[in-house]
C-alpha positions in Angstrom: -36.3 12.8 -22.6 -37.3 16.2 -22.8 -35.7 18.8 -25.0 -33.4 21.4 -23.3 -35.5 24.3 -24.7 -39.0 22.8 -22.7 -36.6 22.0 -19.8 -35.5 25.3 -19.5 -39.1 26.5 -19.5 -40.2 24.2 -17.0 -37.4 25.2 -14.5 -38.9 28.7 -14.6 -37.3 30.7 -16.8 -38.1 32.3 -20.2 -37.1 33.1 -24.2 -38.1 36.1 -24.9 -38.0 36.4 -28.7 -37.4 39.8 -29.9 -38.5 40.9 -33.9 -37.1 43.5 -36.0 -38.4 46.1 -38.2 -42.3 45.6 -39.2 -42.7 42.8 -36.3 -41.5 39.3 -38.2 -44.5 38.1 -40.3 -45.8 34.6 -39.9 -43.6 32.5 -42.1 -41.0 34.2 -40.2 -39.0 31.7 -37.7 -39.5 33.5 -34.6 -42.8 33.9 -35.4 -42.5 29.9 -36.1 -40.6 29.4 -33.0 -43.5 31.4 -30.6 -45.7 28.8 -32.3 -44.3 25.7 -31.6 -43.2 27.4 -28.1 -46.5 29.5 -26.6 -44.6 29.8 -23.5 -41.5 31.7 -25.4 -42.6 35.8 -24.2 -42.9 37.9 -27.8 -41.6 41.5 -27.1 -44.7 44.0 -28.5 -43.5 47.3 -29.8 -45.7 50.5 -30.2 -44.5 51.3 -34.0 -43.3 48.2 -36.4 -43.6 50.4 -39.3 -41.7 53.1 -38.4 -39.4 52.7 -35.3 -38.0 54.9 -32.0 -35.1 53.6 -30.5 -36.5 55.2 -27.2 -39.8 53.5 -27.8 -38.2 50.0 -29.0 -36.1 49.7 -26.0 -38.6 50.7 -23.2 -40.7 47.7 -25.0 -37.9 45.7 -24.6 -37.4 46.6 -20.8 -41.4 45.7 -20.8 -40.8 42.3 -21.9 -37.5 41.5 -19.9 -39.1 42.9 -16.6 -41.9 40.7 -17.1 -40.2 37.7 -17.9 -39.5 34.6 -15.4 -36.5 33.6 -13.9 -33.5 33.9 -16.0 -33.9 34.8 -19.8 -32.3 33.9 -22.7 -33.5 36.8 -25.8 -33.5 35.7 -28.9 -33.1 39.0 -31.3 -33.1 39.8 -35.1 -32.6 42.5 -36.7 -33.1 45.5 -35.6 -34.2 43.6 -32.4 -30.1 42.9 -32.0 -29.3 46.7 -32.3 -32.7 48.0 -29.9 -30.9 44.8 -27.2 -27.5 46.5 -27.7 -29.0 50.3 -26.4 -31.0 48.5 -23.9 -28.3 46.6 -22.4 -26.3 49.9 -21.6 -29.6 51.3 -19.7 -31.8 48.6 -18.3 -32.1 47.8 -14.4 -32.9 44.3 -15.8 -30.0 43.5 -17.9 -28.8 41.2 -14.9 -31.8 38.7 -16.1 -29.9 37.8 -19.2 -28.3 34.5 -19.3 -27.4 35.0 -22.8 -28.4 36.3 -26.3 -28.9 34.5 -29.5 -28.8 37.5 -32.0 -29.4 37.3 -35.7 -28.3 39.1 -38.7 -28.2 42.7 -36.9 -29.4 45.7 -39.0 -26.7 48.2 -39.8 -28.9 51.5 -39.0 -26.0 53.9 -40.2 -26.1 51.9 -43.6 -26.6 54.5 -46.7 -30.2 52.7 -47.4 -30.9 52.3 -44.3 -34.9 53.3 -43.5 -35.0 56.8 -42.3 -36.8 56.1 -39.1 -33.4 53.7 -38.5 -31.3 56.9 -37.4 -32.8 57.1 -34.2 -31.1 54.0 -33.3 -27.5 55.7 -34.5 -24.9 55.4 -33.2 -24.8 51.7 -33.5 -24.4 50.9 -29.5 -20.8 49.5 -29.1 -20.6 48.4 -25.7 -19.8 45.4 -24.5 -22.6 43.7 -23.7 -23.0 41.9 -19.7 -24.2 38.5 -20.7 -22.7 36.0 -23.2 -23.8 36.6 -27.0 -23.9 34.2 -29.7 -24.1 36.9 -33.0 -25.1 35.0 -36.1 -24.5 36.8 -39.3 -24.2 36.3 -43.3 -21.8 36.8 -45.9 -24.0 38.5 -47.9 -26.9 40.9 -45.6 -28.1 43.0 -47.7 -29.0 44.9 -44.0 -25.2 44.4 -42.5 -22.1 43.8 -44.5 -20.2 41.3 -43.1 -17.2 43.4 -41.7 -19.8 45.5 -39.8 -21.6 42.1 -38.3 -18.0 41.3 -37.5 -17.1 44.8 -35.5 -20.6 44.7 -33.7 -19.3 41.0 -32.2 -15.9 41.9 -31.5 -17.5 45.3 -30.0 -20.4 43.2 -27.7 -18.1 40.8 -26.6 -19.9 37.9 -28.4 -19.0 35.3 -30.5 -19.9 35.1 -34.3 -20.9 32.4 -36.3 -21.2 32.7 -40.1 -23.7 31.8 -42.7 -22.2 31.6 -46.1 -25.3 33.2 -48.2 -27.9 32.9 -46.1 -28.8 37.1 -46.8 -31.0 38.7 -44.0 -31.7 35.5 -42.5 -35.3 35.9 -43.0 -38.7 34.4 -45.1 -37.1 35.8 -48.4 -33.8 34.3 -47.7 -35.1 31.1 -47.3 -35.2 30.7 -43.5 -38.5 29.8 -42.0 -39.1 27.2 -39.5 -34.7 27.4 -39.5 -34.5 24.3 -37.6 -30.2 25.1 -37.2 -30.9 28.0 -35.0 -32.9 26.3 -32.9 -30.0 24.0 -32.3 -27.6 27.0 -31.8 -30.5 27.9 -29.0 -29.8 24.9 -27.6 -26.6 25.0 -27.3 -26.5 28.5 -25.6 -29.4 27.1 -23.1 -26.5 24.0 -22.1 -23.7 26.4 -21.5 -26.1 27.9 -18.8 -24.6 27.1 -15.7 -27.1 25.1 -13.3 
């Protein structure tokens, strides 16, 4: 039987898989994920080290306009916040079956990096496709009231981790073979 994830690439659509801030490194599980998937499309940004919303959101645009069929974008980080701004702008945002985002970056945090604040405000609207925003109890990058707001505020629905931090390598999470399941489940709520 073949998984829903290959299924939904073979019909003719894509995953785009979009990294935060310094570009997920290779233990990383999106990184992961684009490894065991080479068909999954991997958003490229100009600057991982120090980041323009502008920049992050036209390479977001990039990615989504030259992705098949209808998309499902996969998002952590400051990936989730760069798909928030782009979804109020993009001509493309129709493409979107639905979003899997993942432990969103606060950028008007008090630590956050100072290239962060072009990304400010934190985009509130309500995003036009179905989101599935999983956050922690304990992000050390998005208390858990804010990850709470930012679903409420998108329209998505939220689904907790109790201490799982960023959600990242030095959290624990690597291959994270549970959010490839909550991937799956958002690919079998696609209508056919």
């Amino acid at each position: 039987m073949m998984d829903v994830i290959e299924r939904w690439l073979s019909e003719g659509n894509s995953i785009v898989i979009a990294p935060g801030w310094r570009d997920s490194g290779d233990e990383h599980w999106q990184t992961r994920w684009c490894a065991q998937y080479p068909q999954f499309v991997r958003v490229a940004q100009q600057d991982w080290e120090e980041p323009r919303a502008v920049d992050w959101v036209r390479g977001l645009e990039a990615a989504v306009a030259g992705a098949a069929g209808h998309v499902v974008l996969v998002a952590h980080s400051l990936g989730c916040v760069t798909a928030g701004h782009w979804a109020a702008l993009s001509a493309h945002r129709h493409k979107i079956a639905s979003a899997l985002l993942v432990a969103p970056a606060d950028v008007a945090r008090e630590d956050a990096p100072p290239s962060f604040t072009s990304f400010l405000p934190l985009p509130i609207n309500r995003l036009p496709f179905p989101a599935l925003l999983v956050a922690s109890d304990n992000d050390y990058a998005c208390s858990f009231e804010r990850a709470t707001m930012l679903a409420e505020s998108w329209g998505g629905q939220l689904h907790t981790i109790e201490g799982a931090g960023h959600i990242n390598v030095e959290s624990g999470y690597g291959d994270w073979p549970e959010g490839l399941k909550l991937l799956r489940t958002l690919l079998r709520r696609y209508p056919r």
